[in-house]
PQR file of N, CA, C, O and H, with PARSE charges and radii, in Angstrom:
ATOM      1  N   UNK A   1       0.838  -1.165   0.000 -0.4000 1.5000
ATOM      2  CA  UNK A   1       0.000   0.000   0.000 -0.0000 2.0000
ATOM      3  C   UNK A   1       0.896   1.247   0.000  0.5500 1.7000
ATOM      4  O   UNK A   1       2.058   1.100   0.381 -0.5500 1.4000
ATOM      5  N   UNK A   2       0.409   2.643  -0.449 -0.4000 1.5000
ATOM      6  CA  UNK A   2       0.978   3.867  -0.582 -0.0000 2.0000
ATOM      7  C   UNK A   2       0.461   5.022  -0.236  0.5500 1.7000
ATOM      8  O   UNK A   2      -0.648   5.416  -0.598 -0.5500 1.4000
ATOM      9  H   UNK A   2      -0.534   2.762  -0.759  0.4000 1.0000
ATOM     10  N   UNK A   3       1.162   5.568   0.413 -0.4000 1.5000
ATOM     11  CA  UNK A   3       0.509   6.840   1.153 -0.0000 2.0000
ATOM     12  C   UNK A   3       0.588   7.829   0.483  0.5500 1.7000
ATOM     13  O   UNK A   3       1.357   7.837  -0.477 -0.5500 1.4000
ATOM     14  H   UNK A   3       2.062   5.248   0.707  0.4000 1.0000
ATOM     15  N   UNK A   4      -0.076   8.784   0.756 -0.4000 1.5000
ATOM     16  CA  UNK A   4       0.258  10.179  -0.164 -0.0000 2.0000
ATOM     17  C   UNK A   4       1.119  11.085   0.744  0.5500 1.7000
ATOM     18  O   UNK A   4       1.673  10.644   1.750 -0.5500 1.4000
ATOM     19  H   UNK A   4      -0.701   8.777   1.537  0.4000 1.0000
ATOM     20  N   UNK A   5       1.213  12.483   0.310 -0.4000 1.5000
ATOM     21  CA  UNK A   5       1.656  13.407   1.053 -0.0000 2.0000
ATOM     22  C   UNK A   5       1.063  13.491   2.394  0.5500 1.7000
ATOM     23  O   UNK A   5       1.677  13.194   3.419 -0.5500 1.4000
ATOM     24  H   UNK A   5       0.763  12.842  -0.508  0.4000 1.0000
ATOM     25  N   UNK A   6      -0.545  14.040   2.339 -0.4000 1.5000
ATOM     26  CA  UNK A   6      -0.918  14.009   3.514 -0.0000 2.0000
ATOM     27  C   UNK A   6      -1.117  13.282   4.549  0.5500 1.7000
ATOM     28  O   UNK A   6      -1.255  13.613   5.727 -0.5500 1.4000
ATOM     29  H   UNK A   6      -1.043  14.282   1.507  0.4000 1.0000
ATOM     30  N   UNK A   7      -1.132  11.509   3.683 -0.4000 1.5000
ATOM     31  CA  UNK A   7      -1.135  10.700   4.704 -0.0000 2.0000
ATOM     32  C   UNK A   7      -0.035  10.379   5.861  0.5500 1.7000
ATOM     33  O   UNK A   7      -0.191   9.940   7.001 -0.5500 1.4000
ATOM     34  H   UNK A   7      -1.020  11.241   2.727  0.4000 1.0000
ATOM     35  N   UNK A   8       1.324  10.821   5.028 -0.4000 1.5000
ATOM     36  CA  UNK A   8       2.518  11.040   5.770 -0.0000 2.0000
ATOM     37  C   UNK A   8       2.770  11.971   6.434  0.5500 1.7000
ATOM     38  O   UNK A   8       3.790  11.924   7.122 -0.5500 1.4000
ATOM     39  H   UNK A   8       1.451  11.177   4.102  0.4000 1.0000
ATOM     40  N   UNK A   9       1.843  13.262   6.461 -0.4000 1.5000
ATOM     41  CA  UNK A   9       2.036  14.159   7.277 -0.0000 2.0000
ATOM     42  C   UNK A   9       1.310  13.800   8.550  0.5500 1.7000
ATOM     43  O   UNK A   9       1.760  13.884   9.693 -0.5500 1.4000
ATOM     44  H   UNK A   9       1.014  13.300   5.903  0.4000 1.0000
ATOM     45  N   UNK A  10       0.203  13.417   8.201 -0.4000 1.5000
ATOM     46  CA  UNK A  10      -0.818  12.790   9.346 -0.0000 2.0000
ATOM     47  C   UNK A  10       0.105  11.718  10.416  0.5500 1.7000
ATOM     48  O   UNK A  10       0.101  11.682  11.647 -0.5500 1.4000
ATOM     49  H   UNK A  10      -0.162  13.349   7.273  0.4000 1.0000
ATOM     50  N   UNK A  11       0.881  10.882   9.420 -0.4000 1.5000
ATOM     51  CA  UNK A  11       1.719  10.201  10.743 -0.0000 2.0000
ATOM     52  C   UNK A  11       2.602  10.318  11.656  0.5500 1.7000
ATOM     53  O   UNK A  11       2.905   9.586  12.598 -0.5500 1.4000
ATOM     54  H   UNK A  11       0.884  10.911   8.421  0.4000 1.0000
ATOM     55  N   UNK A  12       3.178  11.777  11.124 -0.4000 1.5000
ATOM     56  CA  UNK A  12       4.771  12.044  11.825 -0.0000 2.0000
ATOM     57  C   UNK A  12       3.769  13.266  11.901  0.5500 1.7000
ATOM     58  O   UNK A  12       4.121  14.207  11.190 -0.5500 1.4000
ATOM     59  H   UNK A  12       2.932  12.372  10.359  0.4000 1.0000
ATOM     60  N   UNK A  13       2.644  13.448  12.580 -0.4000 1.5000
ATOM     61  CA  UNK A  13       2.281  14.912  13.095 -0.0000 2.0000
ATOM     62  C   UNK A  13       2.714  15.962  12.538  0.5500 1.7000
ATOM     63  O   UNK A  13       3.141  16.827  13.303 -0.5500 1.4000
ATOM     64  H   UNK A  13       2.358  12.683  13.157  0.4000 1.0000
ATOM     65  N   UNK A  14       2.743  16.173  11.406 -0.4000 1.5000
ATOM     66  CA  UNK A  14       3.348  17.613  10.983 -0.0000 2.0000
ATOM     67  C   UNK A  14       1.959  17.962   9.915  0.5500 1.7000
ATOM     68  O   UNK A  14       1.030  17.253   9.528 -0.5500 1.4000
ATOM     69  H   UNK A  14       2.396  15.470  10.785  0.4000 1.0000
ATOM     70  N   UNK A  15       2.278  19.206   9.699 -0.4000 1.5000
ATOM     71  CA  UNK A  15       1.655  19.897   8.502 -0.0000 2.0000
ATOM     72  C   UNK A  15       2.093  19.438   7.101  0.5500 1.7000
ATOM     73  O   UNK A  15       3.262  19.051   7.077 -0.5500 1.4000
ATOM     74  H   UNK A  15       3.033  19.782  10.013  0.4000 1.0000
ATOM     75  N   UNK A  16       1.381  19.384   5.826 -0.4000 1.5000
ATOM     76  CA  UNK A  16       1.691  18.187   4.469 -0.0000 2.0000
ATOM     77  C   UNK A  16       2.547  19.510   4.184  0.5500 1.7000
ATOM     78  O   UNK A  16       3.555  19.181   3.558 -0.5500 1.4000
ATOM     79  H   UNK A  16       0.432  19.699   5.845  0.4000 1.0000
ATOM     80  N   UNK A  17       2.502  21.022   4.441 -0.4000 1.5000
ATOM     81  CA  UNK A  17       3.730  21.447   3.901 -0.0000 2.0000
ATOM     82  C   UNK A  17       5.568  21.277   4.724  0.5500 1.7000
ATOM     83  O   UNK A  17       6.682  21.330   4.203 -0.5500 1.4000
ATOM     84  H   UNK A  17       1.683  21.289   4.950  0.4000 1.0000
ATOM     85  N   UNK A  18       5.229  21.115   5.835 -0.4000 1.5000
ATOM     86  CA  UNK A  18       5.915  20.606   6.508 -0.0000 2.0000
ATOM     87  C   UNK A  18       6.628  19.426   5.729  0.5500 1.7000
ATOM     88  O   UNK A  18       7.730  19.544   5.195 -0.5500 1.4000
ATOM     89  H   UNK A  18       4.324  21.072   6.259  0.4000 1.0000
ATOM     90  N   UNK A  19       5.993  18.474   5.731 -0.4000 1.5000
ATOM     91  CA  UNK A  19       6.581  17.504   5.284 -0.0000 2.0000
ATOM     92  C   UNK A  19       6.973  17.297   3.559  0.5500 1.7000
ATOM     93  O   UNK A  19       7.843  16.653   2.973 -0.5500 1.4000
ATOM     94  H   UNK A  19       5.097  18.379   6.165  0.4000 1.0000
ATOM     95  N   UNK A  20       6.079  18.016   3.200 -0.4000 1.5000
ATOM     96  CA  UNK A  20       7.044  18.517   1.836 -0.0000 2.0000
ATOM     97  C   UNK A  20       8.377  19.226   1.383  0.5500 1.7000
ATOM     98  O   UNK A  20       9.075  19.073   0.381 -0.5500 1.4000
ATOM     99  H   UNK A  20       5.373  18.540   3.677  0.4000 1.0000
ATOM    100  N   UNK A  21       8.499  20.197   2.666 -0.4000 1.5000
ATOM    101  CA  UNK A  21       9.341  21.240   2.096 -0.0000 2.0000
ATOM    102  C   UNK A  21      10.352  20.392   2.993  0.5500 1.7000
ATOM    103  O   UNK A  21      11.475  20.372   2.487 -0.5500 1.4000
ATOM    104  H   UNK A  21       7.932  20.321   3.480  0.4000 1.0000
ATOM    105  N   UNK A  22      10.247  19.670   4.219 -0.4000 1.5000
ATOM    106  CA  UNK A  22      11.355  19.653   5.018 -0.0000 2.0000
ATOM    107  C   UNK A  22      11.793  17.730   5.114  0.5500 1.7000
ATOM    108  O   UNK A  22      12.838  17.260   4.665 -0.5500 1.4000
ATOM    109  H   UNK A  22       9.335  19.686   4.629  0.4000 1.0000
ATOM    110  N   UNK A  23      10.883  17.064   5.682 -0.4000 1.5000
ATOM    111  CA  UNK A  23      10.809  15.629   5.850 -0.0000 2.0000
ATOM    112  C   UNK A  23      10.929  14.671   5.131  0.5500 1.7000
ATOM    113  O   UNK A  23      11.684  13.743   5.421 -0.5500 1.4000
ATOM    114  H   UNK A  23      10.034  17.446   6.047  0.4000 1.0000
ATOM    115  N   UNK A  24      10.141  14.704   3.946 -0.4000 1.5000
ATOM    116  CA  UNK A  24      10.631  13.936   2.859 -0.0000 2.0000
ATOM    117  C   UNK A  24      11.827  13.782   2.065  0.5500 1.7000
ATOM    118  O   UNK A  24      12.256  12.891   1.332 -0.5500 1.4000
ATOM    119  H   UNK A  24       9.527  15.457   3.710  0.4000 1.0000
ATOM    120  N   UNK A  25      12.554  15.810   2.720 -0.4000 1.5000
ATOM    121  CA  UNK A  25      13.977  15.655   1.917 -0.0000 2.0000
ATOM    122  C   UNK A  25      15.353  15.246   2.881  0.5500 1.7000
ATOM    123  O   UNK A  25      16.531  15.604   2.865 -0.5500 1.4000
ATOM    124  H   UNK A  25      12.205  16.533   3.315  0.4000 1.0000
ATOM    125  N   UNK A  26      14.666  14.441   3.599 -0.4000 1.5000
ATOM    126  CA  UNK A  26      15.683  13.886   4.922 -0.0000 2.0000
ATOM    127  C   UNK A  26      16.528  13.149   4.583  0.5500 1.7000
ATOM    128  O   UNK A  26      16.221  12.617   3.516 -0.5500 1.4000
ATOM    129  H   UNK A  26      13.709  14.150   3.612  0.4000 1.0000
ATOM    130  N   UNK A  27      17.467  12.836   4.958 -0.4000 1.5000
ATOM    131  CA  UNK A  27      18.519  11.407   4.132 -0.0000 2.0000
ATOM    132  C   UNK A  27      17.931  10.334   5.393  0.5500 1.7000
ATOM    133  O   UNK A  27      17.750  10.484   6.601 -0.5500 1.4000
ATOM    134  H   UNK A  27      17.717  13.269   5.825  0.4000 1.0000
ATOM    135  N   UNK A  28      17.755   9.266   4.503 -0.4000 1.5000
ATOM    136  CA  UNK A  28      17.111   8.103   5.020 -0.0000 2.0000
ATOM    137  C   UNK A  28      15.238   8.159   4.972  0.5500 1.7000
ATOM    138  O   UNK A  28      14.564   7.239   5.435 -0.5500 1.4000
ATOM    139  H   UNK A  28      17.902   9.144   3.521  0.4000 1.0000
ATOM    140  N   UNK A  29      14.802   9.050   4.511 -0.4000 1.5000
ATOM    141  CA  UNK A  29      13.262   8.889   4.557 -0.0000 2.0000
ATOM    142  C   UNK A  29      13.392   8.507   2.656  0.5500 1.7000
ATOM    143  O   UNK A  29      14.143   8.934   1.779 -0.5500 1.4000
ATOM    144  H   UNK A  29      15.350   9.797   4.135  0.4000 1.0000
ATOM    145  N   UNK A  30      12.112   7.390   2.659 -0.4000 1.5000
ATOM    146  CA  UNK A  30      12.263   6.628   1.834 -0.0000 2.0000
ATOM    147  C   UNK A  30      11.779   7.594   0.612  0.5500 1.7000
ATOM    148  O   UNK A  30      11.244   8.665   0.897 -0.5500 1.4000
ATOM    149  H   UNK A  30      11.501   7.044   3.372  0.4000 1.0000
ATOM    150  N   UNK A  31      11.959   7.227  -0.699 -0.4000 1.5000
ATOM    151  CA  UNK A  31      11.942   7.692  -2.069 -0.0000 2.0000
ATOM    152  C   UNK A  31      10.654   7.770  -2.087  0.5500 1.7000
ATOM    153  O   UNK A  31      10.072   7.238  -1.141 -0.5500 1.4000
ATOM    154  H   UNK A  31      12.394   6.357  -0.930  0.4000 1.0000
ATOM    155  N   UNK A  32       9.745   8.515  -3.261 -0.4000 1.5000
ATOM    156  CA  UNK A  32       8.816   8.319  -3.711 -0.0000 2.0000
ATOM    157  C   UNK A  32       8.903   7.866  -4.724  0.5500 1.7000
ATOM    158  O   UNK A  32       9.972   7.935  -5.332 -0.5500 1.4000
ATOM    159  H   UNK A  32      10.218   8.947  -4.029  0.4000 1.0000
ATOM    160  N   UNK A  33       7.462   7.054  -5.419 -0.4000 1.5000
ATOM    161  CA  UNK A  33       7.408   6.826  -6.617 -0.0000 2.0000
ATOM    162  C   UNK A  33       6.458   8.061  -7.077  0.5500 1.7000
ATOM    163  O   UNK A  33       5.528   8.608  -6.485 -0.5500 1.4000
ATOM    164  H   UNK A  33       6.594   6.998  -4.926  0.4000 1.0000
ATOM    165  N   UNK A  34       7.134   8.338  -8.571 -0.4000 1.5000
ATOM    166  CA  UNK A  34       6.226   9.523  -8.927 -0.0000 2.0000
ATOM    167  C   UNK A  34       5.419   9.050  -9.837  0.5500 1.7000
ATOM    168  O   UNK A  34       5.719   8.446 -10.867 -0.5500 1.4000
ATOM    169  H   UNK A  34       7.889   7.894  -9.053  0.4000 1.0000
ATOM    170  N   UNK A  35       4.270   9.370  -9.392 -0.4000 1.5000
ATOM    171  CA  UNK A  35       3.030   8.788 -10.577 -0.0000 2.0000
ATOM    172  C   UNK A  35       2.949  10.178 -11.428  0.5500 1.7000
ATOM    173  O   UNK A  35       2.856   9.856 -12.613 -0.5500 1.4000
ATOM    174  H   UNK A  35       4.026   9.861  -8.555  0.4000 1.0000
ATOM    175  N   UNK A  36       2.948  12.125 -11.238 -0.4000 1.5000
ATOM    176  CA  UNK A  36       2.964  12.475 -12.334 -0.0000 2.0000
ATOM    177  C   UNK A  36       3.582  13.755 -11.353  0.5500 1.7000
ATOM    178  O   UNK A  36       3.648  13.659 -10.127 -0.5500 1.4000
ATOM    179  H   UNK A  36       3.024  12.387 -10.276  0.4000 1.0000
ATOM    180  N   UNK A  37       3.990  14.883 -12.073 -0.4000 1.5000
ATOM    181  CA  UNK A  37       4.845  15.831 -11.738 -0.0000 2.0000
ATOM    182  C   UNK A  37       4.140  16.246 -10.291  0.5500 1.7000
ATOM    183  O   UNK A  37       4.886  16.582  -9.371 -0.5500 1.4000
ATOM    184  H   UNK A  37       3.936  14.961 -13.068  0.4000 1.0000
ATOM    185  N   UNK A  38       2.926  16.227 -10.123 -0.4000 1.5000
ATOM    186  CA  UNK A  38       2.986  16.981  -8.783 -0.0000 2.0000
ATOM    187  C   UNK A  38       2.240  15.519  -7.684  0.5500 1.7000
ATOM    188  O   UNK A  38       2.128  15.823  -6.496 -0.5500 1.4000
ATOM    189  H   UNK A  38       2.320  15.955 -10.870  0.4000 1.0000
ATOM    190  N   UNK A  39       1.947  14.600  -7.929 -0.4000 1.5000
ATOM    191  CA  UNK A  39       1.850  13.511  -7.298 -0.0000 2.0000
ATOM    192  C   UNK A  39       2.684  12.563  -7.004  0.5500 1.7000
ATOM    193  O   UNK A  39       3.073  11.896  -7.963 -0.5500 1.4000
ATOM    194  H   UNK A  39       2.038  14.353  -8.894  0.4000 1.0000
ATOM    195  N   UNK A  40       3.124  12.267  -5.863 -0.4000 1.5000
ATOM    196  CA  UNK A  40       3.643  11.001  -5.392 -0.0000 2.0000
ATOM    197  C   UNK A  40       3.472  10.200  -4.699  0.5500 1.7000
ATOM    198  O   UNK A  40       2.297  10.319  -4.351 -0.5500 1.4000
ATOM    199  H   UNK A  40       2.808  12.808  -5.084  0.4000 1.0000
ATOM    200  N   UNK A  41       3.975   9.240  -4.136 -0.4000 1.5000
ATOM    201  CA  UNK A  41       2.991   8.389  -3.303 -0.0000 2.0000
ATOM    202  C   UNK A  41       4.700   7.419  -2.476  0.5500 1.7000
ATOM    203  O   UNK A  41       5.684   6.919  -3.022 -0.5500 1.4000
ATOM    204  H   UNK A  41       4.929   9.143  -4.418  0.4000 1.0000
ATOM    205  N   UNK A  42       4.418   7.515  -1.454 -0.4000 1.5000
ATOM    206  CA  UNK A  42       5.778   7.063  -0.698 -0.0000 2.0000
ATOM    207  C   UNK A  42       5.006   5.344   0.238  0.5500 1.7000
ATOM    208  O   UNK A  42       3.973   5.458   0.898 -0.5500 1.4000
ATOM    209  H   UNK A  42       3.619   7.921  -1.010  0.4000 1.0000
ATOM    210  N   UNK A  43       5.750   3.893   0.097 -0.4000 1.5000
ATOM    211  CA  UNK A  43       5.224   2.617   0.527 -0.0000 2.0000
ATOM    212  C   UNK A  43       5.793   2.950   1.568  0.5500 1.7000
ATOM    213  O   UNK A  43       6.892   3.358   1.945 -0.5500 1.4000
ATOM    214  H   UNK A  43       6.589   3.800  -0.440  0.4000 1.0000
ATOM    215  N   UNK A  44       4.168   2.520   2.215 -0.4000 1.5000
ATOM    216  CA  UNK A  44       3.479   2.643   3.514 -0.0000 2.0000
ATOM    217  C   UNK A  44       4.578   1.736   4.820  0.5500 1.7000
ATOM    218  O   UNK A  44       4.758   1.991   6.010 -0.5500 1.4000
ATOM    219  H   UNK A  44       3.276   2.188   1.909  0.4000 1.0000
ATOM    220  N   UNK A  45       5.014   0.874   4.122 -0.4000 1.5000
ATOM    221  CA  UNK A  45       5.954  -0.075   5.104 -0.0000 2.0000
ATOM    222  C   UNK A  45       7.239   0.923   5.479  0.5500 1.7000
ATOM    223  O   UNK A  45       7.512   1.459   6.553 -0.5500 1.4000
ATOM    224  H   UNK A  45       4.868   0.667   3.155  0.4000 1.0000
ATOM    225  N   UNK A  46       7.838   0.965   4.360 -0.4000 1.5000
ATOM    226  CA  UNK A  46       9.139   1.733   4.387 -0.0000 2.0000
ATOM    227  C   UNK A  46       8.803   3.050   5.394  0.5500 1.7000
ATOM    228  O   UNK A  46       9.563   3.119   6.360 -0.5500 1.4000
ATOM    229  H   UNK A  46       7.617   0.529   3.487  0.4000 1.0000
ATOM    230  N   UNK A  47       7.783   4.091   5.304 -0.4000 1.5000
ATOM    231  CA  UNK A  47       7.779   5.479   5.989 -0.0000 2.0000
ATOM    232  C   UNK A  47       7.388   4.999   7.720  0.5500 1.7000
ATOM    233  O   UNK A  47       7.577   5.767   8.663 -0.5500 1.4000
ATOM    234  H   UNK A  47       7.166   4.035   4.519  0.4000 1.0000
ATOM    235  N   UNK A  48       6.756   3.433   7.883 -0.4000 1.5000
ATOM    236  CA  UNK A  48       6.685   3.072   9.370 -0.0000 2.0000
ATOM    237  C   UNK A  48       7.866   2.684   9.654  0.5500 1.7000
ATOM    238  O   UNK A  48       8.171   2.989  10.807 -0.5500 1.4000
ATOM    239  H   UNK A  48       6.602   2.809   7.117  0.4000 1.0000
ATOM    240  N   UNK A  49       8.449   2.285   9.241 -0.4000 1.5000
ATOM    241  CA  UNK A  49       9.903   1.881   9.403 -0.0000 2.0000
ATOM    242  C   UNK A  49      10.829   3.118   9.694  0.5500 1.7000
ATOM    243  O   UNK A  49      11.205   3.319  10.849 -0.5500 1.4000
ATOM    244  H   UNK A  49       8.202   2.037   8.304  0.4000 1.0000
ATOM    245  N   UNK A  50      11.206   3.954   8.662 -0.4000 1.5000
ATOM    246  CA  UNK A  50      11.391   5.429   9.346 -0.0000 2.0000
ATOM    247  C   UNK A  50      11.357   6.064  10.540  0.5500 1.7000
ATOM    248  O   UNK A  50      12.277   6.396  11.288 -0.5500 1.4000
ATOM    249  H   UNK A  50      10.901   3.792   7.724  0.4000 1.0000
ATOM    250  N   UNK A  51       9.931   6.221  10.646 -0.4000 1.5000
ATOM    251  CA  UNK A  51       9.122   6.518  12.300 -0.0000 2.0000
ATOM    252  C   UNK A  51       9.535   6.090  13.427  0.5500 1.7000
ATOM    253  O   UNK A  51       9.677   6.713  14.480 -0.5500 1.4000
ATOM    254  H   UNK A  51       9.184   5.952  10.039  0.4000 1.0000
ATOM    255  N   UNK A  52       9.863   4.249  13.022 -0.4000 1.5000
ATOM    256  CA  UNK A  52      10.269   3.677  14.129 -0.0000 2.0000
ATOM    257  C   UNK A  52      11.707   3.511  14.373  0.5500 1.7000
ATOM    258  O   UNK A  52      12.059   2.994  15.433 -0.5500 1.4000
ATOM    259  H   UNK A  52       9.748   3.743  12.167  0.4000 1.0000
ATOM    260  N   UNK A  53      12.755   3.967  13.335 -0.4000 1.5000
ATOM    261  CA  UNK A  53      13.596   4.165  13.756 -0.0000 2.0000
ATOM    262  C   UNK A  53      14.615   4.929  14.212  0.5500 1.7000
ATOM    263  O   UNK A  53      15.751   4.713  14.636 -0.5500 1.4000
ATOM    264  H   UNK A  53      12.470   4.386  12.473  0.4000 1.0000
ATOM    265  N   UNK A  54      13.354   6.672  13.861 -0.4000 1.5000
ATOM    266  CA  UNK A  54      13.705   7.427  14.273 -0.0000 2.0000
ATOM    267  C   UNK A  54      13.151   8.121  16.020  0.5500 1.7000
ATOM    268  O   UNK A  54      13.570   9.053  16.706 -0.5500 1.4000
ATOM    269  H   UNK A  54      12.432   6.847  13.517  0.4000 1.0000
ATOM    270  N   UNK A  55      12.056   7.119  16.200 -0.4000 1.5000
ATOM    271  CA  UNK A  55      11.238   6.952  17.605 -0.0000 2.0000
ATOM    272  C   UNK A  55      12.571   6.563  18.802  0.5500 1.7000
ATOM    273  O   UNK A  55      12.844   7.288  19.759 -0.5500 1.4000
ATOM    274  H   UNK A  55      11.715   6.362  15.642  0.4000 1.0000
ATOM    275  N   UNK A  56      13.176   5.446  18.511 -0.4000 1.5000
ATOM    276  CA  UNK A  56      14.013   4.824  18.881 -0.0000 2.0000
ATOM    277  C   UNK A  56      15.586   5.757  19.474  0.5500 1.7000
ATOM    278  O   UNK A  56      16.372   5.430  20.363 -0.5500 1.4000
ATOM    279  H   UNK A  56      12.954   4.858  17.734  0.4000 1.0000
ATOM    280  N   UNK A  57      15.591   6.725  18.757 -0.4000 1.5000
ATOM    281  CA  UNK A  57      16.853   7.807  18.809 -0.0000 2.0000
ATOM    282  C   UNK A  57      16.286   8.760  20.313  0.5500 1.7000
ATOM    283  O   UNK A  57      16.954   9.704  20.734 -0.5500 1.4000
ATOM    284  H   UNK A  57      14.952   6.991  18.035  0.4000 1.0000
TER
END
């Protein structure tokens, strides 16, 4: 499964611009696949994985 922007903002509590402008361009937060220039969609496993291993720090 694949989340969108907002769904990833919704998980790591931030605002979807938040996590556009700042989170997604993290080293180690996972790639998106781009379905078209302004849509992407980041797997749902990989961004819990993230979370939890940045929970952990």
């Amino acid at each position: 499964m694949y989340l969108t922007s907002q769904e990833c903002a919704d998980l790591l509590h931030v605002k979807r611009a938040t996590f556009v402008n700042q989170t997604c361009k993290r080293a180690g937060f996972p790639k998106p696949f781009v379905i078209s220039p302004r849509k992407f969609l980041w797997p749902e496993a990989e961004v819990h994985e993230f979370i939890r291993r940045h929970r952990q720090k």
